[in-house]
N, C-alpha and C positions, 0 to 999 in steps of 0.2 A: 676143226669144224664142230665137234661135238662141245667142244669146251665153250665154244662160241653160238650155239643153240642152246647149252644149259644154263648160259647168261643173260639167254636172251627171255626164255620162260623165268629164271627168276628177277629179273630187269620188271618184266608185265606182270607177275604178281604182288610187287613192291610197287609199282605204278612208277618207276625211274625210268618207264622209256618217255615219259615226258617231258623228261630233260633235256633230250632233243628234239624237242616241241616247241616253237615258239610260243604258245597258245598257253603255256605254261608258265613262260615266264610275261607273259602277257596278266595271266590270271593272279600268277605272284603280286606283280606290280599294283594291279587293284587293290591288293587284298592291306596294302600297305599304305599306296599315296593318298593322296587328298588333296580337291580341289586342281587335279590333273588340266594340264593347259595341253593339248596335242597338235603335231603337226602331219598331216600323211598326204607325202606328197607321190602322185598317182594312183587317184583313189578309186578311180571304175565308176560305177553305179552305187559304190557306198553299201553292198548288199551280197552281192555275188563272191564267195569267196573270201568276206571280210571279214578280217577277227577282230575289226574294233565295234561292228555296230552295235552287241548285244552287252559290251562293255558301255560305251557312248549313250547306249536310253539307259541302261542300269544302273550308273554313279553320277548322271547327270555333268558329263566331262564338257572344258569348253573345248572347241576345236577349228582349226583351220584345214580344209580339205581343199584339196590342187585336184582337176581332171583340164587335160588339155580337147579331148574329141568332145565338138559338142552334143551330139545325142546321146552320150554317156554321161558326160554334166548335166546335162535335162533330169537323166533318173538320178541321179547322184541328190540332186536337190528334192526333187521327189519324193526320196526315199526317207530322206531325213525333213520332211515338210513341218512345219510346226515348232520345232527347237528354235529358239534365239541364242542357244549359245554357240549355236556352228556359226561359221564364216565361207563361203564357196569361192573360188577364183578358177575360172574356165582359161586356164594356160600351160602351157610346158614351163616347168624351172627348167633352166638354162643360165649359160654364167653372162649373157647380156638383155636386156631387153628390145621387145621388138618382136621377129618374128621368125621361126626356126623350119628346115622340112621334115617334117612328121608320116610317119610309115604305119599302115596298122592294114585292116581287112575290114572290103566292106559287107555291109548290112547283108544277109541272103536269108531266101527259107531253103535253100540246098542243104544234105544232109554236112553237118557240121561238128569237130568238139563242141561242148557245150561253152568253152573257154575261149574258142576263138577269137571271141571279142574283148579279150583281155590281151591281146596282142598289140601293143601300142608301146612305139619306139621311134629315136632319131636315129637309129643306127638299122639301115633296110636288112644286111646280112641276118642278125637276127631272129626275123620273120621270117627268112628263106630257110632257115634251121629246122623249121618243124613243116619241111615240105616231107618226110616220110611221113607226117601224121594226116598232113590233107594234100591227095592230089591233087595238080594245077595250082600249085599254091599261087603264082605271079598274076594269075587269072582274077586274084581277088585282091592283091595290091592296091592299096591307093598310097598315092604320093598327094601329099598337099602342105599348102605353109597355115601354123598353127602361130597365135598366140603368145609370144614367151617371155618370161619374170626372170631375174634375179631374184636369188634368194635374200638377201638383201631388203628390195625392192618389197618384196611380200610382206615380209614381217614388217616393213617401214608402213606400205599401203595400209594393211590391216590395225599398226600399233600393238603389237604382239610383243610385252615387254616379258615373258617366261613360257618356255618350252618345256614341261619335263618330257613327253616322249616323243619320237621320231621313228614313223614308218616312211620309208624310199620304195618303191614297186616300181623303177622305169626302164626294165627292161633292158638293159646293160649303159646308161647314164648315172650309175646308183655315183660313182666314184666322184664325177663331176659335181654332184652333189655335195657328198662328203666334205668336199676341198672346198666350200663356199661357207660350211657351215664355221661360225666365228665362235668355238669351244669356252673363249675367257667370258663371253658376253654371255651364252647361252647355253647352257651345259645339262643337255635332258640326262636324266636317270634311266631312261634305257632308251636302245636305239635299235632299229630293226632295217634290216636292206637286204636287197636280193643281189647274191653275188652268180647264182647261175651264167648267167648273160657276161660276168665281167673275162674279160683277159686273164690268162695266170696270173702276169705280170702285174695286172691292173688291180686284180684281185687281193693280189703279196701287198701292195703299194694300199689298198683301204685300211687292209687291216695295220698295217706298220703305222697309217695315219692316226689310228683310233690309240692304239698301242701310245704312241708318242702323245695324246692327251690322256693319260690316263687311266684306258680301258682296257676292261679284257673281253677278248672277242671268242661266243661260243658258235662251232657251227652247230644250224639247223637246218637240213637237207638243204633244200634251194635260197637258202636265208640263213644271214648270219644275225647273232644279236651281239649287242653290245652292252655292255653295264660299265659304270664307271670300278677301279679294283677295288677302294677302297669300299666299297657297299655290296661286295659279293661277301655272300657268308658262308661261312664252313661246310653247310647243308650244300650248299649249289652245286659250291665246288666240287664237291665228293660226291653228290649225285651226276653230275653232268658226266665226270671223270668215269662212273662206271656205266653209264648210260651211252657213252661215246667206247665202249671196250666191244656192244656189239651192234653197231650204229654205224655206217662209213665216212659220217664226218665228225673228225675232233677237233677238240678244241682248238683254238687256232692262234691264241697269246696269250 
């Protein structure tokens, strides 16, 4: 314990616990690409909780943004009103097109997290997970059929011929995702998903996915990132490495 609090103050004097930040390798990635093409698929309001917007007005990024609920697509375009270089698509990725049941919580001025409306999933269990944080949670359930793309389908609609990055936020369909993405044709330079929500199993199964193209997969808390290996450098590695010594997620290939 003490060996692993004396790492931890010299981890935040060195500023290495940002290695388990995605925000970090978010800001890396700026600091490097050029003329970024993005894709983030379950985007919310584009505002709440987003680490790409103050990236997206700052380097003038072009992007594709996925929100399946429509009053969160409403501010999601809102938010970003005025850029020509975004693209909007009010649907769930999904592996067919058509139309899927979508799970979330409705609208209330009840007292509430401030996140609850960041709850939005095909998978109802899910949402019944954070019944210790709101009581009656089934009380605010809504079930309804939403919208839904192939990934495929998206990038074809839009004409989206380069990806460098990819945020996933859906709430335990991160993996479903993964498995659509076509690695030889479109191969971002880094890649961000939330594994919170997956299965162990499902969880072993993304990251061996990412692994068998190429990548090494870092954890960060409720999200994992990915880099291709051959572009991680010495720095990363060796900060991530001690940043994960007093951190509970490591690295993970």
């Amino acid at each position: 314990m003490m060996i692993r609090r004396a790492a931890g103050k010299l981890g935040r004097a060195l500023g290495i616990r940002n290695y388990a930040d995605e925000r970090h390798w978010l800001d890396d990635f700026a600091s490097r690409a050029r003329d970024v093409s993005f894709l983030q698929i379950g985007a919310h309001d584009g505002k709440t909780d987003d680490k790409l917007y103050d990236l997206i007005q700052r380097h003038g990024w072009w992007g594709l943004l996925v929100e399946p609920v429509p009053y969160l697509f409403e501010r999601l375009v809102a938010n970003h009103a005025g850029n020509p270089r975004l693209k909007f698509e009010n649907s769930a990725l999904a592996s067919s097109d058509g139309t899927v049941t979508f799970y979330r919580l409705r609208q209330t001025d009840d007292p509430m997290p401030y996140w609850y409306d960041q709850l939005g999933t095909m998978n109802r269990e899910v949402i019944l997970k954070f019944g210790h944080e709101i009581p009656d949670i089934e009380n605010y359930l809504v079930e309804e059929r939403v919208a839904s793309i192939s990934y495929e389908t998206l990038l074809r609609k839009y004409d989206v011929s380069k990806v460098d990055l990819i945020l996933i936020d859906t709430e335990g369909s991160d993996l479903e995702v993964l498995r659509q993405i076509d690695f030889k044709r479109h191969r971002p330079q880094l890649l961000i998903y939330e594994h919170a929500h997956l299965s162990s199993s499902d969880g072993r199964a993304a990251v061996d996915l990412l692994a068998s193209q190429g990548y090494r997969v870092f954890g960060c808390g409720v999200n994992n990132v990915a880099v291709p290996k051959a572009s991680v450098t010495w720095k990363q590695r060796a900060l991530s490495f001690v940043a994960h010594l007093f951190d509970p997620t490591r690295e993970r290939s």
